[in-house]
PDB file of N, CA, C, O and CB in Angstrom:
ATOM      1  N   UNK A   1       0.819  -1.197   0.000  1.00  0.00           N
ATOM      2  CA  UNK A   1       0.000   0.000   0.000  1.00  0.00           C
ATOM      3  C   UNK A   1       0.859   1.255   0.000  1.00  0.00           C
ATOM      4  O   UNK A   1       0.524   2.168  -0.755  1.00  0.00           O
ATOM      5  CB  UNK A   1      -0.930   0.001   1.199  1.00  0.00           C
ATOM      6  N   UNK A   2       2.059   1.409   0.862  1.00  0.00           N
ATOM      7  CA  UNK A   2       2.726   2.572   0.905  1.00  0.00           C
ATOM      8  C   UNK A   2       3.427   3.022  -0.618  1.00  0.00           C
ATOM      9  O   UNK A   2       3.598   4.183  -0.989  1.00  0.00           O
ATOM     10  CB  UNK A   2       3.769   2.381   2.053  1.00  0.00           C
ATOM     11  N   UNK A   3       3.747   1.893  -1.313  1.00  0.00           N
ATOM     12  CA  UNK A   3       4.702   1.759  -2.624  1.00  0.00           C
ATOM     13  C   UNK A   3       3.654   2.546  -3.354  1.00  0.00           C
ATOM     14  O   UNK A   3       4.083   3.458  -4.060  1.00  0.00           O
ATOM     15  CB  UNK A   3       5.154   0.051  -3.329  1.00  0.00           C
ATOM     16  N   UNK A   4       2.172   2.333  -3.305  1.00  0.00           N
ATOM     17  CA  UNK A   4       1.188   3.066  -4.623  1.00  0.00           C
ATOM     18  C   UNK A   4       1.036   4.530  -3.951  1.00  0.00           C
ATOM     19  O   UNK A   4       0.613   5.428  -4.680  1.00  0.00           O
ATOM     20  CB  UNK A   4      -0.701   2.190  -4.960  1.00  0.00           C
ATOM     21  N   UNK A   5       1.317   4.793  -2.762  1.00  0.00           N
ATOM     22  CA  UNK A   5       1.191   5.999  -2.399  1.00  0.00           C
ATOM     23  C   UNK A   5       2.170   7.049  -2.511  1.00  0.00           C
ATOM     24  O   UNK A   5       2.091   8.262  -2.317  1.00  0.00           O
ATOM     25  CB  UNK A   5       0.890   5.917  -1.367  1.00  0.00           C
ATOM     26  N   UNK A   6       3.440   6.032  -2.997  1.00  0.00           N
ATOM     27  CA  UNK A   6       4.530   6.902  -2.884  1.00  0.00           C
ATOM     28  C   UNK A   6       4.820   6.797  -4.694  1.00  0.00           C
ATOM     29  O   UNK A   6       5.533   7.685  -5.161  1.00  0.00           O
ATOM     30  CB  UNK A   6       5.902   6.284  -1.627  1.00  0.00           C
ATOM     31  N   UNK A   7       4.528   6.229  -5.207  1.00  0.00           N
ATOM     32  CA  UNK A   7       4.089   6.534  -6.784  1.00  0.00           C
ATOM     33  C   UNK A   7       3.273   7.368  -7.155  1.00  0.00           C
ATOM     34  O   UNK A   7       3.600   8.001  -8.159  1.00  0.00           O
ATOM     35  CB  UNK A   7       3.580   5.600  -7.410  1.00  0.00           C
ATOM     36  N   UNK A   8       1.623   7.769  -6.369  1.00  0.00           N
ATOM     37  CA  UNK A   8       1.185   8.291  -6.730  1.00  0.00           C
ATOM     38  C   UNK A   8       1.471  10.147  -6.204  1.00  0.00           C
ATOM     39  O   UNK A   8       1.042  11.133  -6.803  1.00  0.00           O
ATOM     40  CB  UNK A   8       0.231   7.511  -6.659  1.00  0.00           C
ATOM     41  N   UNK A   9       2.324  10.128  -4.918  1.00  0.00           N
ATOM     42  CA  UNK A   9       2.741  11.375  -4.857  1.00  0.00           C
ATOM     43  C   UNK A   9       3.671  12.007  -5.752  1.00  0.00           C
ATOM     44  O   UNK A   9       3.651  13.210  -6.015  1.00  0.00           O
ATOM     45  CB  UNK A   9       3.148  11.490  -3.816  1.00  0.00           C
ATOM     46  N   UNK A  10       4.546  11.111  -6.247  1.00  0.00           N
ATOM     47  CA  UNK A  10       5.825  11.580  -7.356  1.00  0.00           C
ATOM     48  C   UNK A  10       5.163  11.841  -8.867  1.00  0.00           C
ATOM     49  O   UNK A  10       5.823  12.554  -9.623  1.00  0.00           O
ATOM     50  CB  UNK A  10       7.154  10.151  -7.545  1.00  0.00           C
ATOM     51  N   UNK A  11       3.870  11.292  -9.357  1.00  0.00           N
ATOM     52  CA  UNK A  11       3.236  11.671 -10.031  1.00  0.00           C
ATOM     53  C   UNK A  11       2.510  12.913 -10.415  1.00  0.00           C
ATOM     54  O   UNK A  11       2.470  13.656 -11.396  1.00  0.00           O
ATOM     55  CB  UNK A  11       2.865  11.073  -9.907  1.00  0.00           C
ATOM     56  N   UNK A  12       1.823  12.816  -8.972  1.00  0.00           N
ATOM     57  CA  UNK A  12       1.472  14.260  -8.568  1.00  0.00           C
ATOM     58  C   UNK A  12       2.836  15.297  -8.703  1.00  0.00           C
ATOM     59  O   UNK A  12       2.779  16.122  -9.616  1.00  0.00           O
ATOM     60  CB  UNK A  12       0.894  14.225  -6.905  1.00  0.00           C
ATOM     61  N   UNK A  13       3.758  15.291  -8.047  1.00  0.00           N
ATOM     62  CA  UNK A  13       5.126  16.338  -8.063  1.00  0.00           C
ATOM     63  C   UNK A  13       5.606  16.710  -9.541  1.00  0.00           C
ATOM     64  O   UNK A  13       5.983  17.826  -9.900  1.00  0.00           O
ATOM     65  CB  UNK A  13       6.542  15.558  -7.278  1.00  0.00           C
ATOM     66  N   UNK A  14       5.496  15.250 -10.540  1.00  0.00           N
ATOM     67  CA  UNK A  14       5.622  15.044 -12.042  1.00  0.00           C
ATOM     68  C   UNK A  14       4.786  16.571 -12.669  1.00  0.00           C
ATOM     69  O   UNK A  14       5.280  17.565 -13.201  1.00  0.00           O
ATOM     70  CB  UNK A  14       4.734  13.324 -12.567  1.00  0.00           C
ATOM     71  N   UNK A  15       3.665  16.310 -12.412  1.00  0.00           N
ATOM     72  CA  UNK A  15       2.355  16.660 -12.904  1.00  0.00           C
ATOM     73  C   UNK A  15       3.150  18.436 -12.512  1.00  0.00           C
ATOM     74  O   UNK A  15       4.024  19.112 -13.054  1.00  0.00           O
ATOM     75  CB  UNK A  15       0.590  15.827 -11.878  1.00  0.00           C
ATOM     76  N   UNK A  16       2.372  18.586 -11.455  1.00  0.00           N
ATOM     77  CA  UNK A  16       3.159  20.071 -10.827  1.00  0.00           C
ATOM     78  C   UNK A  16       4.328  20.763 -11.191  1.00  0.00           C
ATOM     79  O   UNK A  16       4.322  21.970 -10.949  1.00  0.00           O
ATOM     80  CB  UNK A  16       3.542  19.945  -9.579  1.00  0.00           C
ATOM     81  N   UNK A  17       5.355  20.270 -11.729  1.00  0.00           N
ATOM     82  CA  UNK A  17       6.750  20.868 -11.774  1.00  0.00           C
ATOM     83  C   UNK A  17       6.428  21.164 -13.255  1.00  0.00           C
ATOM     84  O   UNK A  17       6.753  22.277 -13.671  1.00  0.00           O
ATOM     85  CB  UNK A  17       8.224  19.835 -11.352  1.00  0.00           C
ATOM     86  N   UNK A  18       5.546  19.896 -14.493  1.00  0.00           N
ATOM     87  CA  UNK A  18       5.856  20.034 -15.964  1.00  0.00           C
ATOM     88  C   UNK A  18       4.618  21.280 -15.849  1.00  0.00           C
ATOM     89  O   UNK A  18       4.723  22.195 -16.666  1.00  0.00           O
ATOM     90  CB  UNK A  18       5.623  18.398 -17.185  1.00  0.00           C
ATOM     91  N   UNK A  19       3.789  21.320 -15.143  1.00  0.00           N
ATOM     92  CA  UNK A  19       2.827  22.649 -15.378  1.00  0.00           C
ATOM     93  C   UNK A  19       3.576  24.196 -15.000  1.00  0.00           C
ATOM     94  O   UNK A  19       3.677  25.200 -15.706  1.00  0.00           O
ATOM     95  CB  UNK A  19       1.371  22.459 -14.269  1.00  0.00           C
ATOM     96  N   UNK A  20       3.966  23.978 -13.829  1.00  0.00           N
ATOM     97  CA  UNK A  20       4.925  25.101 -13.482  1.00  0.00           C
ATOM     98  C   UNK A  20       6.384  25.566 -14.153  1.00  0.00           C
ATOM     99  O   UNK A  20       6.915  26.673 -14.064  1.00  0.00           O
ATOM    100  CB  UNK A  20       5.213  24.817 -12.227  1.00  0.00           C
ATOM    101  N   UNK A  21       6.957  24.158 -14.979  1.00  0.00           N
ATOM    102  CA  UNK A  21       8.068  24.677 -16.009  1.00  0.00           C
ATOM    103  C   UNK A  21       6.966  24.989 -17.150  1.00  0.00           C
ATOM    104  O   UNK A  21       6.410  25.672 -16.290  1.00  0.00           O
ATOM    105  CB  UNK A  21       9.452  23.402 -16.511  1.00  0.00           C
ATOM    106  N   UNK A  22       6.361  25.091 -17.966  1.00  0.00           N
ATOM    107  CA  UNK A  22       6.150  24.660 -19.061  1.00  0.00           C
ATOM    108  C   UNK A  22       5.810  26.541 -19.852  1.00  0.00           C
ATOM    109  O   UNK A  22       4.968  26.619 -20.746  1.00  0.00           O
ATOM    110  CB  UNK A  22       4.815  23.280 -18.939  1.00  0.00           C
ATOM    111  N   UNK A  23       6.289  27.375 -19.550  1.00  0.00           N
ATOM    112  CA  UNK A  23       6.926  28.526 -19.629  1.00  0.00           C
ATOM    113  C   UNK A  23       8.670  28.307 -20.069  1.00  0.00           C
ATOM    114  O   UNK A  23       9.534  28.747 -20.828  1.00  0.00           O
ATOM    115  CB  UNK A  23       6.650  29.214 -18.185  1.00  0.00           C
ATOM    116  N   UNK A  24       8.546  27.768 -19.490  1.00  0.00           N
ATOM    117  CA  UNK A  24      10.472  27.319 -20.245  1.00  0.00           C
ATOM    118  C   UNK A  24      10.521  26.426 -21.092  1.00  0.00           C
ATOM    119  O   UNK A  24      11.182  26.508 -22.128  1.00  0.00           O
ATOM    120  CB  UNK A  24      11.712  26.617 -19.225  1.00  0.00           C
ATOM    121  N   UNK A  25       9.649  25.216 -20.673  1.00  0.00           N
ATOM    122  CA  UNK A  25       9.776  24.110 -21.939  1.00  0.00           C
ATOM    123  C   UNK A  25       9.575  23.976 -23.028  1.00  0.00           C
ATOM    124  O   UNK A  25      10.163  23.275 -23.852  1.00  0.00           O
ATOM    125  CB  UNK A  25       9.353  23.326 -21.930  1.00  0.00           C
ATOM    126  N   UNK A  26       8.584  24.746 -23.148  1.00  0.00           N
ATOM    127  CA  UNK A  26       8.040  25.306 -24.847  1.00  0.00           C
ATOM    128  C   UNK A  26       9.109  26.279 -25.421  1.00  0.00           C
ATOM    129  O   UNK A  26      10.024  25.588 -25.870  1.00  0.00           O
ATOM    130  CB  UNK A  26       6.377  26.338 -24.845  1.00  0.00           C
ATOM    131  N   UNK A  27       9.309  27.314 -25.552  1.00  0.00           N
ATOM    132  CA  UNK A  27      10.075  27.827 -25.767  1.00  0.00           C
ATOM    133  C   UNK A  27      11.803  27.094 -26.210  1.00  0.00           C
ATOM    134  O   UNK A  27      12.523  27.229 -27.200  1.00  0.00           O
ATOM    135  CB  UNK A  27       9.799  28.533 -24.805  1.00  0.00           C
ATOM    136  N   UNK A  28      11.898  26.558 -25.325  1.00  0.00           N
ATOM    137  CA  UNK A  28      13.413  25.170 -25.518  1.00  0.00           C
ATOM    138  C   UNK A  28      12.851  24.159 -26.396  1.00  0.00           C
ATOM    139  O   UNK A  28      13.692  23.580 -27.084  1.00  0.00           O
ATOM    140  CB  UNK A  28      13.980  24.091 -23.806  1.00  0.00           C
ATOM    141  N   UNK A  29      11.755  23.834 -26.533  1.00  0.00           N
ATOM    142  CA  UNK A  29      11.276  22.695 -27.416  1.00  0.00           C
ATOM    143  C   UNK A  29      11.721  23.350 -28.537  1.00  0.00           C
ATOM    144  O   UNK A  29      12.727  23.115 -29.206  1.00  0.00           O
ATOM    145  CB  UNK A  29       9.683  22.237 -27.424  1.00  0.00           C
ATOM    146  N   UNK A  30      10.596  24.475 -28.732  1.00  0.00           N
ATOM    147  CA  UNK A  30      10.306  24.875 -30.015  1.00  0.00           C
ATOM    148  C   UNK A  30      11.794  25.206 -30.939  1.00  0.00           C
ATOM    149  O   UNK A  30      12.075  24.982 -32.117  1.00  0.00           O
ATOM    150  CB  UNK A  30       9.304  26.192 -29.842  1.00  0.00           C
ATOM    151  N   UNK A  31      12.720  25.959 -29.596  1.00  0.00           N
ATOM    152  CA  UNK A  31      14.185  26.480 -30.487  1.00  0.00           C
ATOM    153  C   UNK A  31      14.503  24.954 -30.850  1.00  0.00           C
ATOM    154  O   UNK A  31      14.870  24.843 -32.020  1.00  0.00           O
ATOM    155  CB  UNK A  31      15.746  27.457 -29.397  1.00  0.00           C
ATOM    156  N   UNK A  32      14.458  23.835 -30.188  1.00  0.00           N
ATOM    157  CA  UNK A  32      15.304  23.182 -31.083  1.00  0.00           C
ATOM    158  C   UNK A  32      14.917  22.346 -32.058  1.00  0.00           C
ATOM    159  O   UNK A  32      15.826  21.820 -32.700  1.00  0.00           O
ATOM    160  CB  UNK A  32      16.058  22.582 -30.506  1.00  0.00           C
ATOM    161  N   UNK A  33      13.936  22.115 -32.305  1.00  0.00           N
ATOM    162  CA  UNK A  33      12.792  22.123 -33.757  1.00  0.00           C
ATOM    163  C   UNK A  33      13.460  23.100 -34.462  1.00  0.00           C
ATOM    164  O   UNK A  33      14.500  22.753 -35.023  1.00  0.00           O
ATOM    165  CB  UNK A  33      10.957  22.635 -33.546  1.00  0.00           C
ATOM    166  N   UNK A  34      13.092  24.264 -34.563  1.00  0.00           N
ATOM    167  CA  UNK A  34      13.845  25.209 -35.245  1.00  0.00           C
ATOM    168  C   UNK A  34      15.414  25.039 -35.955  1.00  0.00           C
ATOM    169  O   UNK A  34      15.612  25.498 -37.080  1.00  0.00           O
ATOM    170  CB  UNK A  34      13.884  26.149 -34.310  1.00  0.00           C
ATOM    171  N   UNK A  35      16.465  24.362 -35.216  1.00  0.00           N
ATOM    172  CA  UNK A  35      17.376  24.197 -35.320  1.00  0.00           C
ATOM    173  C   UNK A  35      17.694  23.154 -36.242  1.00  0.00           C
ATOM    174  O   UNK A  35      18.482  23.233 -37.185  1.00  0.00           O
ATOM    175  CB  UNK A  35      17.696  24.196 -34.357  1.00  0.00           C
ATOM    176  N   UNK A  36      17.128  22.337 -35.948  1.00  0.00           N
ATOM    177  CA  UNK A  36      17.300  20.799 -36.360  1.00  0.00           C
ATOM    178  C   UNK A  36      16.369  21.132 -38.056  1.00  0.00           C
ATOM    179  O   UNK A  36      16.496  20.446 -39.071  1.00  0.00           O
ATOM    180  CB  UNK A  36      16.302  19.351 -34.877  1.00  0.00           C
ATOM    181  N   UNK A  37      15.723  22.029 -37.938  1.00  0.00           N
ATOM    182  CA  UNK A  37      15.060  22.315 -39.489  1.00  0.00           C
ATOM    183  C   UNK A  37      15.784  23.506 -40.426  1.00  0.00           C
ATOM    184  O   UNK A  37      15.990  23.502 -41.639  1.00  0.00           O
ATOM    185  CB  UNK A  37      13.372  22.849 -39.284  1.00  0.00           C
ATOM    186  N   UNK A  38      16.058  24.409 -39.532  1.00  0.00           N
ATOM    187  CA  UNK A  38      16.527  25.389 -40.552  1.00  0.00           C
ATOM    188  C   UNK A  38      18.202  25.154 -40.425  1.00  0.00           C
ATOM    189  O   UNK A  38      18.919  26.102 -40.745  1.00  0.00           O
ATOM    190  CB  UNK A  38      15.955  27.104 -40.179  1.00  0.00           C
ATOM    191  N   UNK A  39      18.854  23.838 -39.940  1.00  0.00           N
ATOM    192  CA  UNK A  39      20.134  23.917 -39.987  1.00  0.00           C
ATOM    193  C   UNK A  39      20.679  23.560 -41.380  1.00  0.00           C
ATOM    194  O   UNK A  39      21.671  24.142 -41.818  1.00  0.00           O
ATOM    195  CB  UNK A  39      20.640  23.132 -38.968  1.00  0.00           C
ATOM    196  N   UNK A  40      19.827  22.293 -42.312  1.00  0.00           N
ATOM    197  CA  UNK A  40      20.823  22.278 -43.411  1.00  0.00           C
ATOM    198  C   UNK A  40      20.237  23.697 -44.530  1.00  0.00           C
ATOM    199  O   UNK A  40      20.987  23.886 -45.488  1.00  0.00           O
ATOM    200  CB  UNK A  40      20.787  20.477 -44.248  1.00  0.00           C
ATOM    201  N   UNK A  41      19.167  24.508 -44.452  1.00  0.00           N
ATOM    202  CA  UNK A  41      19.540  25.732 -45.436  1.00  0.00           C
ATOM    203  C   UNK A  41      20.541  26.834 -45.258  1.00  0.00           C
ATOM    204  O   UNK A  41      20.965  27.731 -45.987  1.00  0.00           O
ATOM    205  CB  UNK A  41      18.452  26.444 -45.616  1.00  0.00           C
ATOM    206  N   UNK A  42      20.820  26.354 -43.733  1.00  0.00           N
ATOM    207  CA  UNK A  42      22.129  27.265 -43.217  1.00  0.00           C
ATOM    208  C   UNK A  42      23.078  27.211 -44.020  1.00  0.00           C
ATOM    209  O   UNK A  42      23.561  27.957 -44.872  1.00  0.00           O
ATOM    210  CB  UNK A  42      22.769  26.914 -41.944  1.00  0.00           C
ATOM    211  N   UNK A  43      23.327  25.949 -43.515  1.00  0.00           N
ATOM    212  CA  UNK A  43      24.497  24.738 -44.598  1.00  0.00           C
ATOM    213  C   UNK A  43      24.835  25.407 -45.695  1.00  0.00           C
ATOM    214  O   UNK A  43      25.814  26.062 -46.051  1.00  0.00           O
ATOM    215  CB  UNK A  43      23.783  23.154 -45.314  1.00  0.00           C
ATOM    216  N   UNK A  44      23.638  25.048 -46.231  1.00  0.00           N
ATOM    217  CA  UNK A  44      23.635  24.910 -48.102  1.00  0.00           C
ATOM    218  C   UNK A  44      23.991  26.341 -48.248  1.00  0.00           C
ATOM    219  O   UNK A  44      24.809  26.260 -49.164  1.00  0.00           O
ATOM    220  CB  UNK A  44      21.870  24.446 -49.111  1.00  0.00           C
ATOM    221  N   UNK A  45      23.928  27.361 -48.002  1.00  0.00           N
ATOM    222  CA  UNK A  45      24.316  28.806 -48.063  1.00  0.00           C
ATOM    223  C   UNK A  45      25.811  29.058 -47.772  1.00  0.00           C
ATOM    224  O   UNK A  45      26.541  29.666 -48.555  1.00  0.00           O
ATOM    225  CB  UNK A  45      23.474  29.608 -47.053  1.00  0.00           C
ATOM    226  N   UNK A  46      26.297  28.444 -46.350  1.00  0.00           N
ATOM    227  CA  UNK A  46      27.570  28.312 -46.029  1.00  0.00           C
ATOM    228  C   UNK A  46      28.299  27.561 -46.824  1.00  0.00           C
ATOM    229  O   UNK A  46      29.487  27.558 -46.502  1.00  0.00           O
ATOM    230  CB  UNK A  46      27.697  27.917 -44.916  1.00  0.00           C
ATOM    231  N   UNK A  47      28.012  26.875 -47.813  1.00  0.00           N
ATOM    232  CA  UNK A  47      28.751  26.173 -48.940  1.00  0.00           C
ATOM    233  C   UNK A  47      28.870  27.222 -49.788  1.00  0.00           C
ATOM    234  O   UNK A  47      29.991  27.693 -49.975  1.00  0.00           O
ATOM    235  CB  UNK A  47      28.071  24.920 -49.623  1.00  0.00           C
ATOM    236  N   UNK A  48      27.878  27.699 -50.361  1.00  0.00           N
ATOM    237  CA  UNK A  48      28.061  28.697 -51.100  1.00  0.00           C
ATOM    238  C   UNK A  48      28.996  30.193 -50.859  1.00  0.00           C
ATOM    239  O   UNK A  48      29.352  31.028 -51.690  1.00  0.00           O
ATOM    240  CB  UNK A  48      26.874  28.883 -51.266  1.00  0.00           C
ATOM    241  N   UNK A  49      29.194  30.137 -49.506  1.00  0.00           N
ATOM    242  CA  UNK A  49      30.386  31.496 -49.512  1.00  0.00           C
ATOM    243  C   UNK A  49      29.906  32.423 -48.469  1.00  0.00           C
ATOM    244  O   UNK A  49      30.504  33.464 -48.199  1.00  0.00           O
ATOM    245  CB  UNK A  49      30.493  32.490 -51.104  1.00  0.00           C
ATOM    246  N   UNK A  50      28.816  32.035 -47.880  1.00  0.00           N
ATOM    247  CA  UNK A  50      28.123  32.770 -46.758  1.00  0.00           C
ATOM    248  C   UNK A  50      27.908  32.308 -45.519  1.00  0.00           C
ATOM    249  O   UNK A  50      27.326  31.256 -45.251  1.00  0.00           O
ATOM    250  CB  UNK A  50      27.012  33.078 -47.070  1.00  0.00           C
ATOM    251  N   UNK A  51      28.421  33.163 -44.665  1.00  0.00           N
ATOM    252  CA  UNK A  51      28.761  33.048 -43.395  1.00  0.00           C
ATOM    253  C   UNK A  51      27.635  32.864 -42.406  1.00  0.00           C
ATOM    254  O   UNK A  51      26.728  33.685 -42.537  1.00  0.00           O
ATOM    255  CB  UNK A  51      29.492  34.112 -43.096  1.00  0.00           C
ATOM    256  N   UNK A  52      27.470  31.848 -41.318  1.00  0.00           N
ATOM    257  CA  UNK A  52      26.516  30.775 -40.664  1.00  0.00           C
ATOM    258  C   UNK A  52      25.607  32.001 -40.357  1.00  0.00           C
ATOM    259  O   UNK A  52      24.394  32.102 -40.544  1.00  0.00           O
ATOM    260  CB  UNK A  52      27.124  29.677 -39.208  1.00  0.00           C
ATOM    261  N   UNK A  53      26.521  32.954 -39.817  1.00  0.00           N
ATOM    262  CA  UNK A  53      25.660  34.096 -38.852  1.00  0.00           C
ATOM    263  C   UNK A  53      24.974  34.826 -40.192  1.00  0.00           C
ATOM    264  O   UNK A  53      23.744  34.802 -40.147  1.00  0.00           O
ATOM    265  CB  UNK A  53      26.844  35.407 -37.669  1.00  0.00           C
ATOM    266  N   UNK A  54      25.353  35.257 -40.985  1.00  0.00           N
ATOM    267  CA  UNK A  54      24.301  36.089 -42.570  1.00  0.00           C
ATOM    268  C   UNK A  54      23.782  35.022 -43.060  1.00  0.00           C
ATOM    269  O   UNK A  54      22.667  35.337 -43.476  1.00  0.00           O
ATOM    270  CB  UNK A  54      25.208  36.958 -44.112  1.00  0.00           C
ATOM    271  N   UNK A  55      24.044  33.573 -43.296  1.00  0.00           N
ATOM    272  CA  UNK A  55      22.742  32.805 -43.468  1.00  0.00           C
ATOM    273  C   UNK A  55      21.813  32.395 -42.562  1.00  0.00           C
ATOM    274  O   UNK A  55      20.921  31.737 -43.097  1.00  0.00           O
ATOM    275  CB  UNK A  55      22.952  31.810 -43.951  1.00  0.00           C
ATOM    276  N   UNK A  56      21.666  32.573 -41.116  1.00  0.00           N
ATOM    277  CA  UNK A  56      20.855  32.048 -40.238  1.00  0.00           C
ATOM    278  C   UNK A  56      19.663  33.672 -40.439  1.00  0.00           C
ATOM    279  O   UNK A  56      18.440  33.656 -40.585  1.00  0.00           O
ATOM    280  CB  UNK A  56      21.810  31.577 -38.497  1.00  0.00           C
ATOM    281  N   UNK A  57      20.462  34.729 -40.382  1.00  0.00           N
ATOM    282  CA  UNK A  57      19.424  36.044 -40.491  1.00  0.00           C
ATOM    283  C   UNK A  57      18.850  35.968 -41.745  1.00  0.00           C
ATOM    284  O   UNK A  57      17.916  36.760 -41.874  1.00  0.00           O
ATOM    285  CB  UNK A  57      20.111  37.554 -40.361  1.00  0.00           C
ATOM    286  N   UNK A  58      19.197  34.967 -43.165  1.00  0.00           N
ATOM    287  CA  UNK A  58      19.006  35.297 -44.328  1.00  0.00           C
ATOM    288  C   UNK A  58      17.677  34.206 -44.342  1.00  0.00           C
ATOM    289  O   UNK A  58      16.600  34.516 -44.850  1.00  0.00           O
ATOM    290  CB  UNK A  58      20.356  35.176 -45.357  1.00  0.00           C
ATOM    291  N   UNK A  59      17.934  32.913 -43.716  1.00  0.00           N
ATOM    292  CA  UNK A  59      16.633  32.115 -43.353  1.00  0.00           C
ATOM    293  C   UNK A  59      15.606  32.288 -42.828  1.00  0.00           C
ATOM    294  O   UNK A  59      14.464  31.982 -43.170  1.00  0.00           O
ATOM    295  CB  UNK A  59      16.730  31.388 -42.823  1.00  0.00           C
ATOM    296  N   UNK A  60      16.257  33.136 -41.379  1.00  0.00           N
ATOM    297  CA  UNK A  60      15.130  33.657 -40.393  1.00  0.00           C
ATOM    298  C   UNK A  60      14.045  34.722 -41.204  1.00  0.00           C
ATOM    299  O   UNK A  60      12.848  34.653 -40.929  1.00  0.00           O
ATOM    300  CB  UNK A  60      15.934  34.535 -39.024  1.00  0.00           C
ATOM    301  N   UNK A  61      14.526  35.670 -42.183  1.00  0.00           N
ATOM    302  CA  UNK A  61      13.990  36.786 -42.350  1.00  0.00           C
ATOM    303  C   UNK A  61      13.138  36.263 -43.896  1.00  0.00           C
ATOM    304  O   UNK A  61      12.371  37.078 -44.409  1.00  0.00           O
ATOM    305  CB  UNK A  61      15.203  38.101 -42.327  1.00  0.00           C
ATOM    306  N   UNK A  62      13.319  34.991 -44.510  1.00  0.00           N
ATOM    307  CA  UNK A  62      12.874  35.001 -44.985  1.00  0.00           C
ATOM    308  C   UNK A  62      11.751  33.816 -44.813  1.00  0.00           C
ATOM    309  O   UNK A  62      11.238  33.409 -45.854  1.00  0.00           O
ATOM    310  CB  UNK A  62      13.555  35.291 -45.663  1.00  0.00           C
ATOM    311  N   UNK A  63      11.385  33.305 -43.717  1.00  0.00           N
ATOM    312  CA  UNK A  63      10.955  32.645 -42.939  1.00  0.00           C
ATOM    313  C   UNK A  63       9.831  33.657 -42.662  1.00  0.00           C
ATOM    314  O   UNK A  63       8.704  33.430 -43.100  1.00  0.00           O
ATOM    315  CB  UNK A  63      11.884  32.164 -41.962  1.00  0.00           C
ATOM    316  N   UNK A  64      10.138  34.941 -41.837  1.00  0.00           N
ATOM    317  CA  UNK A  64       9.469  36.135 -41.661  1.00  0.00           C
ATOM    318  C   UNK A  64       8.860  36.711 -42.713  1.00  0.00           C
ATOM    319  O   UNK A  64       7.641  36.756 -42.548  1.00  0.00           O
ATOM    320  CB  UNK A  64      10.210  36.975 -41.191  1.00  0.00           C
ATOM    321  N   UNK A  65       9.238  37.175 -43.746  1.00  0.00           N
ATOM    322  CA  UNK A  65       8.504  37.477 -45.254  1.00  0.00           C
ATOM    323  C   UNK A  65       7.520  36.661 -45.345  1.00  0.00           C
ATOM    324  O   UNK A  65       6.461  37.279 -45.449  1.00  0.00           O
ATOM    325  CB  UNK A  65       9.352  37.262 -46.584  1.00  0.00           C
ATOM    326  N   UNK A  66       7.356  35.152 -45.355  1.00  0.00           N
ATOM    327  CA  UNK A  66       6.396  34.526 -45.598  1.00  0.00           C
ATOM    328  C   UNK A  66       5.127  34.426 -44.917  1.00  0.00           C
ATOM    329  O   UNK A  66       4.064  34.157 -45.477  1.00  0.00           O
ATOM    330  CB  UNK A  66       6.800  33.663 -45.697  1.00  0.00           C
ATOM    331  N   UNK A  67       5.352  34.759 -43.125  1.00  0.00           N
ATOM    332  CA  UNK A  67       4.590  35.126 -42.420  1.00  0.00           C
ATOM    333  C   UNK A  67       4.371  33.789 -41.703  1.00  0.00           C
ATOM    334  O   UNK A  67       3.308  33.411 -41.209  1.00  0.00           O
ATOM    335  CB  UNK A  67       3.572  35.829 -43.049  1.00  0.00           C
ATOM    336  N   UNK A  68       5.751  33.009 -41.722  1.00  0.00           N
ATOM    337  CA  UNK A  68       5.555  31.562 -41.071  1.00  0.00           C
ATOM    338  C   UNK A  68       6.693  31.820 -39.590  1.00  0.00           C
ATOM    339  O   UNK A  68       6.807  30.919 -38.759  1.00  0.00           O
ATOM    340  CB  UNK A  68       6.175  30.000 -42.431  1.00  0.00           C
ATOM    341  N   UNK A  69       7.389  33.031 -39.457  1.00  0.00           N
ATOM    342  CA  UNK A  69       7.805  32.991 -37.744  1.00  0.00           C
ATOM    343  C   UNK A  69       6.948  34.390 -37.842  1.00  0.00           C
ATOM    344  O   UNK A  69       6.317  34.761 -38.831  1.00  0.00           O
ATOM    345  CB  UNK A  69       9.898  33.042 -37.038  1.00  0.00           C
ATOM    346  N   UNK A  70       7.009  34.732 -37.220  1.00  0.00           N
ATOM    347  CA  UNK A  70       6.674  36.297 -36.289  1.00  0.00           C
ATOM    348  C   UNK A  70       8.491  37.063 -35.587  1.00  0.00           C
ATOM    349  O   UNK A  70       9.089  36.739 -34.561  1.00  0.00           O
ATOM    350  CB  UNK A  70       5.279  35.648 -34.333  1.00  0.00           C
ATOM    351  N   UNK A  71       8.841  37.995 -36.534  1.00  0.00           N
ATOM    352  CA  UNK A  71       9.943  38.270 -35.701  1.00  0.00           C
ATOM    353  C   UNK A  71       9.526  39.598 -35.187  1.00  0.00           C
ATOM    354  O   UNK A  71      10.245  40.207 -34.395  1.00  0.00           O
ATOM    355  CB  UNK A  71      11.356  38.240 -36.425  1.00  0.00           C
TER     356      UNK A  71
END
């Protein structure tokens, strides 16, 4: 009996902490979605002669033109 009680409190604590982070977690999710998608047009630009940091603003902004981020 004590073992389901002490499962069901850490559940509860589970529950509580992902509601009370979840101001941070989204945000960290979402950047690294982001990352993991807009990393090879980075790439493919940085092959071409352009530097990670002017192709990441050159993705982002045109990402923004389309009206698919909000910057």
């Amino acid at each position: 009996m004590a073992n389901w009680v002490g499962k069901a409190l850490v559940a509860i604590a589970v529950v509580f902490f992902l509601q009370t982070a979840k101001a941070i977690l989204i945000p960290v999710a979402l950047a690294g979605v982001l990352v993991f998608t807009l990393a090879r047009p980075v790439w493919r630009l940085h092959v071409l002669g352009i530097s990670n940091y002017i192709g990441a603003a050159v993705v982002m902004g045109g990402l923004d033109q389309r009206g698919i981020v909000d910057l």
